[in-house]
C-alpha positions as CSV (number, residue, x, y, z in Angstrom):
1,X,25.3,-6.6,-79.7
2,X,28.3,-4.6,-78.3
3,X,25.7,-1.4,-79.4
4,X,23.2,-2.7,-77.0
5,X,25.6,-3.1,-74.4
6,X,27.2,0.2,-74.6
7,X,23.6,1.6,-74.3
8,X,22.4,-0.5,-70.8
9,X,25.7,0.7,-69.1
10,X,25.3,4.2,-70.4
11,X,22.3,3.5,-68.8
12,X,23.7,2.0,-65.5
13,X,25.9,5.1,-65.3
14,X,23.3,7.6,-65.7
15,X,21.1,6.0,-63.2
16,X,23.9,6.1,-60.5
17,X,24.6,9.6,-61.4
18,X,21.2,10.2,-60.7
19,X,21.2,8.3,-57.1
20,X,24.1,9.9,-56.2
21,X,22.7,13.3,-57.1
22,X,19.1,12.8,-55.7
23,X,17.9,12.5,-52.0
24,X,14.7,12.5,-50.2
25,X,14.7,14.3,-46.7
26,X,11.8,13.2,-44.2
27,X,9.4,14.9,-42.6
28,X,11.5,13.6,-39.7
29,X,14.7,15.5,-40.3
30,X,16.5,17.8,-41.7
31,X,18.8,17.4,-44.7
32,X,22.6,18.7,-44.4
33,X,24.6,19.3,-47.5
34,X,28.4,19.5,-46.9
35,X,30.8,21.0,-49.9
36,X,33.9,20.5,-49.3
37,X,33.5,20.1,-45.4
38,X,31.2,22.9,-45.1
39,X,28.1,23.5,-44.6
40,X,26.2,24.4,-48.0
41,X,22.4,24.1,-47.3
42,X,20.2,23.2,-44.7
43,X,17.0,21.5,-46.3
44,X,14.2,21.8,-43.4
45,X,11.2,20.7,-45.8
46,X,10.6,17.2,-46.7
47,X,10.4,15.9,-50.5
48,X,13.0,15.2,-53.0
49,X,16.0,17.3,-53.2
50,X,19.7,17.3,-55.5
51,X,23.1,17.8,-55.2
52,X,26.5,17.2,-56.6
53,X,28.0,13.8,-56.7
54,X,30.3,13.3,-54.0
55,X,32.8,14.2,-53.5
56,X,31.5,17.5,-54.2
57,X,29.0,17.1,-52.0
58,X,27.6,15.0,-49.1
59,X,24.4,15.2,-47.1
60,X,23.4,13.9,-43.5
61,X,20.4,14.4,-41.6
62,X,19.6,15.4,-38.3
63,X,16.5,14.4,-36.7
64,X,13.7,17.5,-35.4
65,X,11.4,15.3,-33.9
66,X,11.2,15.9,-30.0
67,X,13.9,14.1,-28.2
68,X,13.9,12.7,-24.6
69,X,17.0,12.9,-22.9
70,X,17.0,10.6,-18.7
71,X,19.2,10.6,-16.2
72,X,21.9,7.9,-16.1
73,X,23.9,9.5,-13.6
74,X,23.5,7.9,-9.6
75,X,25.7,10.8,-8.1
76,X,24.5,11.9,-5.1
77,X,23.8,15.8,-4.7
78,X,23.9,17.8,-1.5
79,X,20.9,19.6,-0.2
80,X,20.6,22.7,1.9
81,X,21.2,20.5,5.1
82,X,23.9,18.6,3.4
83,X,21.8,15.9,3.2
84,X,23.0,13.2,0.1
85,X,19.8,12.6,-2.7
86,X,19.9,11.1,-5.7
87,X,17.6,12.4,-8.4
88,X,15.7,10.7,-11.6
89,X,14.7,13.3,-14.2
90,X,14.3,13.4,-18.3
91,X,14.6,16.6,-20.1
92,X,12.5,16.8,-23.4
93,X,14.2,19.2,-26.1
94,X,14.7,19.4,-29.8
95,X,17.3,20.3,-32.6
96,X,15.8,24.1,-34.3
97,X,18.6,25.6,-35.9
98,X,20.4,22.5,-37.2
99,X,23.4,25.1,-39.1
100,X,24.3,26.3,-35.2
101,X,24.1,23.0,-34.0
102,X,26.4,21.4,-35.7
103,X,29.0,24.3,-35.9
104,X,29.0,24.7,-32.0
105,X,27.8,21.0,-30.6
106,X,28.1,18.2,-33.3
107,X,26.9,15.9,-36.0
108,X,24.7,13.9,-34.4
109,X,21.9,13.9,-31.7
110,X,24.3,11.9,-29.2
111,X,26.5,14.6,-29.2
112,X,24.1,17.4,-28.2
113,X,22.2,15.0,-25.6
114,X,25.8,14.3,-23.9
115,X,26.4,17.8,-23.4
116,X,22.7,18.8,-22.5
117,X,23.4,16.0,-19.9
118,X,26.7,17.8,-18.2
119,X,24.6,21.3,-18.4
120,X,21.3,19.8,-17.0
121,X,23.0,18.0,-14.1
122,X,24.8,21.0,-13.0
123,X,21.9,23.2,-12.6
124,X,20.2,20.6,-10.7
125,X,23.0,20.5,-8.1
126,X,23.1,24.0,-7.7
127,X,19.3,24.4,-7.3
128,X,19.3,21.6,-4.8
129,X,21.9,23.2,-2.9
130,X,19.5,25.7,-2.0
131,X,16.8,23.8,-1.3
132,X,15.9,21.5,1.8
133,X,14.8,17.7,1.2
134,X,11.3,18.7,2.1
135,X,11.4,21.2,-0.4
136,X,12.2,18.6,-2.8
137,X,9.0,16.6,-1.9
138,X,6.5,19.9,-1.5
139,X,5.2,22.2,-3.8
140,X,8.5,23.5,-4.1
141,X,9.8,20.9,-6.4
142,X,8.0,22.8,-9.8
143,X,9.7,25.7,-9.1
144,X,13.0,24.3,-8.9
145,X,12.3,22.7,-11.9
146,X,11.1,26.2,-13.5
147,X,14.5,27.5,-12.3
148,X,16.3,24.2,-13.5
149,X,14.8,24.6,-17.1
150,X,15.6,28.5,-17.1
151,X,19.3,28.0,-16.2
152,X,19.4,25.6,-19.3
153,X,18.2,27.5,-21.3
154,X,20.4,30.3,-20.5
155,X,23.8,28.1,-21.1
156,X,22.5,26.8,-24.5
157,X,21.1,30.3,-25.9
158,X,24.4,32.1,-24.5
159,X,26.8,33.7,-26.2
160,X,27.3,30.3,-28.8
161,X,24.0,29.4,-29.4
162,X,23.8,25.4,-29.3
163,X,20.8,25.6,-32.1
164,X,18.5,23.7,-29.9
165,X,15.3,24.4,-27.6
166,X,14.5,22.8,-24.1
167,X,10.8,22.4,-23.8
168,X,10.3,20.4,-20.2
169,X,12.6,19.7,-17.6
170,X,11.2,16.9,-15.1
171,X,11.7,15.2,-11.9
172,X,10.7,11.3,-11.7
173,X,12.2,10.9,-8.1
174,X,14.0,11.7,-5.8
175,X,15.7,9.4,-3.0
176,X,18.2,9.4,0.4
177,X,21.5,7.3,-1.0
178,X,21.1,3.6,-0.3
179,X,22.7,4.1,3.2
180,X,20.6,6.6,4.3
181,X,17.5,4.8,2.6
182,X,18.5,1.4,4.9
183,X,18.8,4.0,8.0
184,X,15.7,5.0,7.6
185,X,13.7,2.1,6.9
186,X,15.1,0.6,10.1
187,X,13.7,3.6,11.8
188,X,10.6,3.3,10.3
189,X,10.6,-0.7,10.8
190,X,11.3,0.0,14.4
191,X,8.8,3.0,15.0
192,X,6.2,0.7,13.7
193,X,7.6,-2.2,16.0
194,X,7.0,0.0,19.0
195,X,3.6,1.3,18.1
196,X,2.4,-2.3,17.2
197,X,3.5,-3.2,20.5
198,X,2.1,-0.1,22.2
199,X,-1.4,-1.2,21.1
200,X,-1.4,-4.6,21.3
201,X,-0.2,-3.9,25.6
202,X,-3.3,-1.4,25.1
203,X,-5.6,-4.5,23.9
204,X,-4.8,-6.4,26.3
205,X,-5.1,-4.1,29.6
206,X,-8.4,-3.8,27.7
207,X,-9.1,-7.0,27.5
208,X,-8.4,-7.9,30.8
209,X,-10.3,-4.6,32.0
210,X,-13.8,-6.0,29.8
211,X,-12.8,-10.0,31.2
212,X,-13.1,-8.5,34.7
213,X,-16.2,-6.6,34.6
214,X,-17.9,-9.4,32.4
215,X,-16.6,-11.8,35.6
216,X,-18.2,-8.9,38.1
217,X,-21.4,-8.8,36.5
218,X,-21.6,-12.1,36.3
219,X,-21.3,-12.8,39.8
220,X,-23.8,-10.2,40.5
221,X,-26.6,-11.3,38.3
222,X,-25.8,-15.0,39.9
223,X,-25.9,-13.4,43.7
224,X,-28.8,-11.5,42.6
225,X,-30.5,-14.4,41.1
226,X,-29.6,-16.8,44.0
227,X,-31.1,-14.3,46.4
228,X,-34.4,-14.0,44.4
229,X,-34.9,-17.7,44.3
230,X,-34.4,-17.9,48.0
231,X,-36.7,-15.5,48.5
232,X,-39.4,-17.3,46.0
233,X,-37.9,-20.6,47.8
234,X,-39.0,-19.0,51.3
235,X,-42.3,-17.8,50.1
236,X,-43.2,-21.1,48.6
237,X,-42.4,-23.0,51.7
238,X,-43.8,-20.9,53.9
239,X,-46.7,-21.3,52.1
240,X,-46.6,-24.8,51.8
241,X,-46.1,-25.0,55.7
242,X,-49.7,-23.2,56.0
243,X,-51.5,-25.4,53.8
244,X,-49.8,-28.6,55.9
245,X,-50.6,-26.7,59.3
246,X,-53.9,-25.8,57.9
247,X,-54.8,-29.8,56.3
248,X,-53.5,-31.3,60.0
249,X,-55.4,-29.3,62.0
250,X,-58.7,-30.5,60.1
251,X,-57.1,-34.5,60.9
252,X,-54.8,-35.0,63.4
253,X,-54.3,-38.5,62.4
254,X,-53.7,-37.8,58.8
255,X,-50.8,-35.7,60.2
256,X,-49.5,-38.5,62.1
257,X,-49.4,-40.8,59.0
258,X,-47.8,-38.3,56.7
259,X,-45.5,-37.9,59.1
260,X,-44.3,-41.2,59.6
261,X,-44.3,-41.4,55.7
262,X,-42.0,-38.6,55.6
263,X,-39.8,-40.0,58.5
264,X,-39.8,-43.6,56.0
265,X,-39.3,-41.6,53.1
266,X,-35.9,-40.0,54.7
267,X,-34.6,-43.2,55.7
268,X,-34.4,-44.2,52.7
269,X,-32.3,-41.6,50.4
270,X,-30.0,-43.9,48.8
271,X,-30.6,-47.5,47.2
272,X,-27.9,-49.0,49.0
273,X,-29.8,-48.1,52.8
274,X,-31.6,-50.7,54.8
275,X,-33.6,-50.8,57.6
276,X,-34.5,-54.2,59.5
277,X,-38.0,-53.8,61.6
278,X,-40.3,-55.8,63.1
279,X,-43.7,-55.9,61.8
280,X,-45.7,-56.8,64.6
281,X,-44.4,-54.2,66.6
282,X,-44.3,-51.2,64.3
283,X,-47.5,-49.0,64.3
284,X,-46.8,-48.2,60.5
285,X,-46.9,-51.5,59.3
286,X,-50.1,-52.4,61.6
287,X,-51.8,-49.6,59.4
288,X,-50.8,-51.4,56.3
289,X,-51.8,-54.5,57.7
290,X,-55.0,-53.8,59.7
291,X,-56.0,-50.8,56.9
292,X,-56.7,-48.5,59.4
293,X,-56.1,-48.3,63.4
294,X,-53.7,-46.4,65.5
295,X,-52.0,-43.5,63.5
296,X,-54.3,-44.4,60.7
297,X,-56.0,-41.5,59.0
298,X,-60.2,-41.1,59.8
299,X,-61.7,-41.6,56.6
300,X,-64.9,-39.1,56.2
């Protein structure tokens, strides 16, 4: 029994020998193996690797993928014309020599992405500086980011090499501070105010311009219509005054009834008018009466 047992932590003690000795580096990272504090190897391939137990010997890992490094920073920066901006941009670089890396900027990717920070914000203030705010927003813009990226890459391949590559340097936006943004828009509300205004007193000198010749032409066609129906009114008349003229000259005394008809007719306009006359001495009811006599039409 105690045999047995001897054996299993034998066992135990080899396998945590073995973990202790044995590590895997992804295709992610690399693999750093520290002796003593200093840098022994730099595994860049993935797979399964050894070492010495610690304390002999420790490893970390850095990471090689393509890292994105954004703004945080709402500093204003000063253009040519000392106007204040405020910039958005992201920065995509990567860790390739991981040996000068961490002897000249640190152990981790937070450390070189705080100093690539400091170093990428300075050569955007000093680009800007040369550069109006329309250049910002024009073509202009890539080459300051060209220039951006090259000054970069000049401060981490200098003298101490930070072991790292910049690949893109990128502006999101770019802005007036919030003062200068509410300045603006006030502007802009208030240009628009006036041009809104401008055409809405345009519409309605127009509209008053097209209501007055609508009223003109209206009155015209009605003159010009009032004066034709006179004139077919006239013609009509005139033409009815023949035919009478013509129909009383063939009977006299036709004419002399109609016309007393016509007389009757026009006394009585309205239903409210009434006329009191005697029968026996009105000629027009002696006609009705007698069916025929003085002022009676000749029958032929």
């Amino acid at each position: 029994m105690n045999r047995i047992g001897f054996l299993i932590s034998t066992v135990l003690v080899v396998l945590a020998l073995a973990s202790s000795t044995l590590f895997v580096v992804d295709q992610r990272q690399f693999g750093v193996v520290y002796a003593l504090g200093q840098i022994k190897e730099v595994i860049t391939e993935p797979g399964l690797n050894w070492k010495l137990p610690p304390p002999f010997q420790n490893v970390s890992y850095i990471d090689k993928r393509l890292l994105t490094l954004e703004s945080t920073d709402t500093e204003p920066m000063l253009t040519a014309e000392k106007q204040r901006v405020v910039i958005d941009w992201y920065v995509r670089w990567r860790i390739s020599e991981p040996t000068e890396y961490i002897r000249n900027v640190g152990l981790n990717e937070s450390a070189g992405a705080n100093q690539l920070n400091r170093v990428v914000r300075n050569a955007f203030q000093e680009e800007i500086n040369k550069r109006t705010v329309k250049e910002l927003l024009s073509l202009k813009r890539e080459a300051l980011m060209a220039d951006v990226k090259k000054e970069v890459l000049d401060k981490v391949k200098g003298t101490k090499p930070w072991g790292v590559d910049v690949v893109d340097v990128r502006i999101t936006r770019v802005d007036y501070v919030e003062a200068i943004t509410e300045s603006v828009y006030r502007r802009m509300e208030a240009e628009r105010k006036r041009v809104a205004n401008e055409l809405r007193s345009t519409g309605a000198a127009e509209g008053e311009k097209i209501r007055a010749d609508a009223d003109r032409q209206r009155e015209v066609t009605i003159a010009n219509a009032y004066r034709d129906a006179q004139k077919i009114k006239g013609e009509g008349d005139a033409e009815a005054a023949r035919i009478y003229a013509e129909a009383f000259n063939r009977d006299p005394q036709f004419a002399q009834f109609y016309r007393s008809l016509e007389a009757y007719k026009s006394s009585f306009n309205n239903k409210g008018d009434v006329m009191v006359v005697d029968p026996g001495s009105s000629d027009f009811f002696k006609v009705f009466r007698n069916g025929g006599g003085a002022g009676a039409p000749t029958k032929k």
